[in-house]
Structure formats: C-alpha cells, structure tokens
C-alpha positions as a LaTeX table, in Angstrom:
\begin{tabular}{lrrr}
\hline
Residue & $x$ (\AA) & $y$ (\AA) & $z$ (\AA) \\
\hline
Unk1 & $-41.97$ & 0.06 & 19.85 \\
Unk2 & $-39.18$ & 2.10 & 19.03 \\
Unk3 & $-35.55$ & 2.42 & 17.98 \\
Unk4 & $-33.73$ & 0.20 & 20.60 \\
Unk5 & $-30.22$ & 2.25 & 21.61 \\
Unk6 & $-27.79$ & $-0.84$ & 20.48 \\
Unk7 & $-29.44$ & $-0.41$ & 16.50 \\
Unk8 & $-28.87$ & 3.72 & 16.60 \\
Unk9 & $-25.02$ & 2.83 & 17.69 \\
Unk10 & $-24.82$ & 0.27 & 14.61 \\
Unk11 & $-26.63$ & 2.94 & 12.58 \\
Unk12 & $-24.01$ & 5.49 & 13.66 \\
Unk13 & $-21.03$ & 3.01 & 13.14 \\
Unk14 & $-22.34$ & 1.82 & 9.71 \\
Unk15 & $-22.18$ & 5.77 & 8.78 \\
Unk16 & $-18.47$ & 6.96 & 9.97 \\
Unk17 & $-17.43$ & 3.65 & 8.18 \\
Unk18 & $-19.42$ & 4.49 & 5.13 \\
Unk19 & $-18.53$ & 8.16 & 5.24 \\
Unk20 & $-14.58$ & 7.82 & 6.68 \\
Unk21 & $-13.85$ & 4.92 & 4.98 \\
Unk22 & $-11.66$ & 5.78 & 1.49 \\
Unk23 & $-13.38$ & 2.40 & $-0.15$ \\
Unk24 & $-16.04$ & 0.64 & 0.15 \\
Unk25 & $-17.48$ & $-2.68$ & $-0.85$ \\
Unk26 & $-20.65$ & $-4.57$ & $-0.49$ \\
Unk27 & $-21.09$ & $-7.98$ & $-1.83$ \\
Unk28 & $-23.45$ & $-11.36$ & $-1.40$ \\
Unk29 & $-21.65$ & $-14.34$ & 0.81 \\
Unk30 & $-24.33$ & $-16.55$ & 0.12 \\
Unk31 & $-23.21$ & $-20.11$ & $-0.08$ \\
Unk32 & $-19.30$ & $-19.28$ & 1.55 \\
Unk33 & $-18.38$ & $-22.37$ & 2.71 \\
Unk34 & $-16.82$ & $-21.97$ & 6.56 \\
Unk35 & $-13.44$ & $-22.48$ & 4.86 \\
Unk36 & $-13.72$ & $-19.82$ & 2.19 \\
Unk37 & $-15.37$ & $-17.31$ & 4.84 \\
Unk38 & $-12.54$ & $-17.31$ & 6.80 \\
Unk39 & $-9.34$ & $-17.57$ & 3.97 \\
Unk40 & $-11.62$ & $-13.96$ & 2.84 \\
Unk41 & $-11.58$ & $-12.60$ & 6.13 \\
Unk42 & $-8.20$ & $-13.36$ & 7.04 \\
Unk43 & $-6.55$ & $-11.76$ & 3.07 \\
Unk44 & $-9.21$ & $-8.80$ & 3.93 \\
Unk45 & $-7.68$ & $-8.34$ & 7.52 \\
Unk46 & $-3.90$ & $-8.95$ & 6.42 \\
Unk47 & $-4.48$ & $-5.87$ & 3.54 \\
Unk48 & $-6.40$ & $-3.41$ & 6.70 \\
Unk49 & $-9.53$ & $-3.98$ & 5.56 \\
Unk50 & $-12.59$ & $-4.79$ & 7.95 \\
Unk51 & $-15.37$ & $-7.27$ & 6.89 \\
Unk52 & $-18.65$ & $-7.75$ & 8.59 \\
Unk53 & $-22.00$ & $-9.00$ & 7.53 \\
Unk54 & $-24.55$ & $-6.15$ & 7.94 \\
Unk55 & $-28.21$ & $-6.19$ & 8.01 \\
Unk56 & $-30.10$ & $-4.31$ & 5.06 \\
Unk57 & $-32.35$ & $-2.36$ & 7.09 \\
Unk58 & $-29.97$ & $-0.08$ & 9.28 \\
Unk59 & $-27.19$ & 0.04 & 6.21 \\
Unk60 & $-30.07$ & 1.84 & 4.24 \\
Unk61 & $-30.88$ & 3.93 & 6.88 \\
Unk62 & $-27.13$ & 4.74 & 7.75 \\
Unk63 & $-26.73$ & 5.03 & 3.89 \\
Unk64 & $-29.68$ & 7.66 & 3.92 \\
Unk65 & $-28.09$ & 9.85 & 6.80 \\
Unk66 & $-25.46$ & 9.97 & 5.11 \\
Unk67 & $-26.73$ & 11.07 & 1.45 \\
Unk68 & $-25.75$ & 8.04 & $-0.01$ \\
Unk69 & $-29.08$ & 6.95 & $-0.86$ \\
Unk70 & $-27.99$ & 5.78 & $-4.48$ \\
Unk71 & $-26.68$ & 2.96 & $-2.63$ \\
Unk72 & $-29.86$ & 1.52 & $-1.06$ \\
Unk73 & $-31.31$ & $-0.29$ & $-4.04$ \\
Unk74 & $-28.46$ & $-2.68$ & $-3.81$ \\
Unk75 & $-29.33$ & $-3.77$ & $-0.47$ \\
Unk76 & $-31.13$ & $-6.83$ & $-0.58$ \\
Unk77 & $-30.58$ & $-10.64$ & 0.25 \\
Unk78 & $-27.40$ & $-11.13$ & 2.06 \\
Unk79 & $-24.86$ & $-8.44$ & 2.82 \\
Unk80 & $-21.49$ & $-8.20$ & 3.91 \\
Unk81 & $-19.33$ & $-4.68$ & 3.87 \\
Unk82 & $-15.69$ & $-4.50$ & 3.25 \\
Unk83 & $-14.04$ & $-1.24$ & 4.07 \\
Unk84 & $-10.70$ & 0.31 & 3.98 \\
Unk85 & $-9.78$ & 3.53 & 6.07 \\
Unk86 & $-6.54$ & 3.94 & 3.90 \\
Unk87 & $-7.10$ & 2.16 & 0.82 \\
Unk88 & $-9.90$ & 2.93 & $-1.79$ \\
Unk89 & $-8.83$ & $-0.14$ & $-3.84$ \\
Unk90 & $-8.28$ & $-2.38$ & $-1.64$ \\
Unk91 & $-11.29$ & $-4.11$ & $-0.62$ \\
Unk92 & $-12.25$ & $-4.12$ & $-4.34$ \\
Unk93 & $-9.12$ & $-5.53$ & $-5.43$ \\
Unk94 & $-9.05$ & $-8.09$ & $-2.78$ \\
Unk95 & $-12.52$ & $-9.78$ & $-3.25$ \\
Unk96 & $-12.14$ & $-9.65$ & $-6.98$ \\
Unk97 & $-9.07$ & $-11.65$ & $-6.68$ \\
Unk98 & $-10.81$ & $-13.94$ & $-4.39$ \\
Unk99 & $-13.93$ & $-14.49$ & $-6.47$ \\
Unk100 & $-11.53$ & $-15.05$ & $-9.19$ \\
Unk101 & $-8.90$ & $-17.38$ & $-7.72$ \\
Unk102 & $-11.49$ & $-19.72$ & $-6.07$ \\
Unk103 & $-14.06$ & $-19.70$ & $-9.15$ \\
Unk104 & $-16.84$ & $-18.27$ & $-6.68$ \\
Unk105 & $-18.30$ & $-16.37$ & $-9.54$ \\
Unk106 & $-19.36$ & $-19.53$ & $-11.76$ \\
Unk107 & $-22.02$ & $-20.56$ & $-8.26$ \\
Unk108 & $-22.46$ & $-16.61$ & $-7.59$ \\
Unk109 & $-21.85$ & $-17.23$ & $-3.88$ \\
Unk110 & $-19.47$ & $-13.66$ & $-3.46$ \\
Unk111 & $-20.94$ & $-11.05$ & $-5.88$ \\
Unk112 & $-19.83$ & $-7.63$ & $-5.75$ \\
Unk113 & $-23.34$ & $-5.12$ & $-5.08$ \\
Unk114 & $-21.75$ & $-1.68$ & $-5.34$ \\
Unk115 & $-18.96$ & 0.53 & $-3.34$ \\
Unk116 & $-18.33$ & 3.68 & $-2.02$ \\
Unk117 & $-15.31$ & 5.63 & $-3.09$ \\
Unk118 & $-14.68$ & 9.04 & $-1.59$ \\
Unk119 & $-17.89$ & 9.31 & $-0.75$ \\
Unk120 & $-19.38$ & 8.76 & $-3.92$ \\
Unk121 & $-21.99$ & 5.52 & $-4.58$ \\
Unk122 & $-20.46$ & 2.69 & $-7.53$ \\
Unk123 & $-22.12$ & $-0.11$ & $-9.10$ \\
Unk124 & $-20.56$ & $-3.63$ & $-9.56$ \\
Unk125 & $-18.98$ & $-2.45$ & $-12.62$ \\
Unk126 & $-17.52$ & 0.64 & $-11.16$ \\
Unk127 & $-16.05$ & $-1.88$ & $-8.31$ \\
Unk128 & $-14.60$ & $-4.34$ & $-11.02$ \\
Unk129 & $-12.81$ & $-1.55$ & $-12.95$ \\
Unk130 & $-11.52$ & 0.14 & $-9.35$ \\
Unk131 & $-10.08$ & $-3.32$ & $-8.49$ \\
Unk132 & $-7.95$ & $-3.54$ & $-12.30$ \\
Unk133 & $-6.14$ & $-0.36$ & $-11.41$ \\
Unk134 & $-2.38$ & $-1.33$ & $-10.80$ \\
Unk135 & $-1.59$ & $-0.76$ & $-7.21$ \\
Unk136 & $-0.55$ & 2.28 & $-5.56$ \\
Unk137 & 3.15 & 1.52 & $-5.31$ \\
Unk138 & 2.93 & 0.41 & $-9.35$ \\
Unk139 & 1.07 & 3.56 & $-10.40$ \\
Unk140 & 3.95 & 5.84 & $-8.05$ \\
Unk141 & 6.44 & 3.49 & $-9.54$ \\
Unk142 & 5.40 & 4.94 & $-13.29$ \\
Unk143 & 4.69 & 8.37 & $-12.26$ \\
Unk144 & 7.79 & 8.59 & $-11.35$ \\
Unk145 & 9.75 & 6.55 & $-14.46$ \\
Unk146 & 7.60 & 8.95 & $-16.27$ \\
Unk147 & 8.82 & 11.88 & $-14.84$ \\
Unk148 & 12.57 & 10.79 & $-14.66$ \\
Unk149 & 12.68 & 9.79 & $-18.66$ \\
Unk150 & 12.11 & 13.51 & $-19.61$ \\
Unk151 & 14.66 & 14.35 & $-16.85$ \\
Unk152 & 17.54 & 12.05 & $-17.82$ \\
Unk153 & 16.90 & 13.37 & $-21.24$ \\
Unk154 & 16.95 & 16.76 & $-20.44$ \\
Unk155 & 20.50 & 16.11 & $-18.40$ \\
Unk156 & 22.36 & 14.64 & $-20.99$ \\
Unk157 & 21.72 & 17.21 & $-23.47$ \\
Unk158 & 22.55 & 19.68 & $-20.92$ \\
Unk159 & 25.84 & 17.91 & $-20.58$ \\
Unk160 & 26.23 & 17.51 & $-24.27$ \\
Unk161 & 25.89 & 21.27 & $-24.67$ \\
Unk162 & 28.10 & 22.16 & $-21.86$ \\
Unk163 & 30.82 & 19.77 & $-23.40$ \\
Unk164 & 30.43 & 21.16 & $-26.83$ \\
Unk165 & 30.43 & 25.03 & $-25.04$ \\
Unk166 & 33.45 & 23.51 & $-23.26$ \\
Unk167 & 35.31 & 22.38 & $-26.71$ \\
Unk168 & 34.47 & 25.92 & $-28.09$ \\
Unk169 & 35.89 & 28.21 & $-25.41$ \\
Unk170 & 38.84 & 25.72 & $-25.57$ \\
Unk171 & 39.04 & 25.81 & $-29.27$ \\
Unk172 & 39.05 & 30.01 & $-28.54$ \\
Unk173 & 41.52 & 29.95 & $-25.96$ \\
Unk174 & 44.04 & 28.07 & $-27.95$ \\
Unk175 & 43.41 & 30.57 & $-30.70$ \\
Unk176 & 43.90 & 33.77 & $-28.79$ \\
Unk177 & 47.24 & 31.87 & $-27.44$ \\
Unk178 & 48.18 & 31.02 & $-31.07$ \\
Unk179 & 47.82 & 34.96 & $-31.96$ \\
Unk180 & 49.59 & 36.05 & $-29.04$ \\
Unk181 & 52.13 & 33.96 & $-29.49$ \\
Unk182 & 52.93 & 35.47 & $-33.35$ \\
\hline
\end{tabular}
C-alpha cells in the first residue's frame, strides 16, 4: 500500500510552513479542556499565528525533507504546531503566556517540545528564552533611545561650541571696532 496523494500534500504543507515560517512551535495539548483549546486558538489567530494539531509521522517526514531532522526526536504523544509567517516570537511568546496565565504547566497539559527559528531546530528551553525577549516594537523602541542619547548629546555640545565660537568672534569684532575707533 502506498503513499495516498492527500498525506504527500500534508507532507508538502507541513514543509513550506516549517521552512517559510519565521517561528515555529510545537507543544503537547493533552488534557486542553474545549474552553482552553479555543481561548489558545483564538489569542494565536488574533497575533497571525496558525495552530493545528499534526500527526507525528508525516511532521517527521516533512521535518526530514526539509533537513530539520534535529527536530524529530521531539515528536511523540500529542502534537500541535504553532507558526508565524512574520513573527519568530510570536507563537513562543503567546503559548508561554498562556501556559502561564492559566497555570497549565502545574497538570503539563500545554508543554512546549521545541521550535524552529529561521530555519534552525530549538529545544523547549531555546523556545522559553525566545518568548522573554521584549517585543519587536520594545526592542526598536530602545534601539532607537539608544541611538538618539548619543545624538542629543552630541547636538548640544555642538551648540555649546558654536555659542562659545559665537561669543569669541563677537568678543573680536568689538575689539577690532574698539582699535579702529582710537
């Protein structure tokens, strides 16, 4: 019996997500209630990120076309993949802040497996740490405080030293007046 047509499409879809996608995320949902399945889905969907359960057997073999195979251990017992085509952090930061604000991790029922990010396979730990970076806009927001301190500095000593160049060709030109003037 061989590969039906509808698994090599999920095979090919799991692998443009896996591959396109900027981050990745693959967790347990064992034990979701209904209620908490679908307040994940819906915070996952309002941030752009797509959730679906997938089945072990044609992630690993869409993870091994793909040369993730570092991934494939993880891939056991129940599976779900969250993926962002915009945001690497997303996904992460999301179901971390879910597992955290509804206590999930105390009955393990949403445990973070591993991630992808830019193409390269992350364990759980890798996934926790991706998910405490500040957000995009916060890290921008710094960047650019950084770079403005350094720049308001530099202006107002410019404009010190122009008003003390200013004071001097002043203090000159009322000089040379003073001799002419004798």
């Amino acid at each position: 019996m061989g590969v039906t047509k509808e698994k090599e499409l999920k095979v090919a879809a799991l692998k443009e997500a896996m591959t396109t996608a900027q981050g990745v995320v693959f967790t347990t949902y064992k034990g979701l209630t209904v209620l908490e399945d679908t307040q994940l889905r819906r915070e996952l969907r309002a941030a752009g990120v797509t959730y679906k359960v997938v089945k072990n057997t044609l992630t690993a073999i869409a993870a091994k076309e793909a040369g993730l195979d570092d991934l494939i251990p993880s891939l056991n017992g129940t599976t779900a993949m969250a993926y962002s085509l915009t945001d690497a952090v997303a996904p992460a930061k999301i179901i971390s802040e879910f597992v955290k604000k509804n206590k999930l991790d105390k009955d393990e029922k949403l445990v973070v497996k591993a991630g992808i990010v830019d193409g390269t396979v992350i364990d759980a730990k890798g996934v926790t740490a991706l998910a405490d970076l500040p957000s995009r806009e916060v890290l921008i927001a710094k960047l650019l405080g950084s770079m403005q301190a350094p720049l308001s500095g530099t202006v107002s000593c410019l404009s010190g030293i122009i008003r003390n160049a200013v004071y001097v060709l002043e203090a000159i030109r009322k000089q040379k007046e003073g001799q002419g003037a004798a």
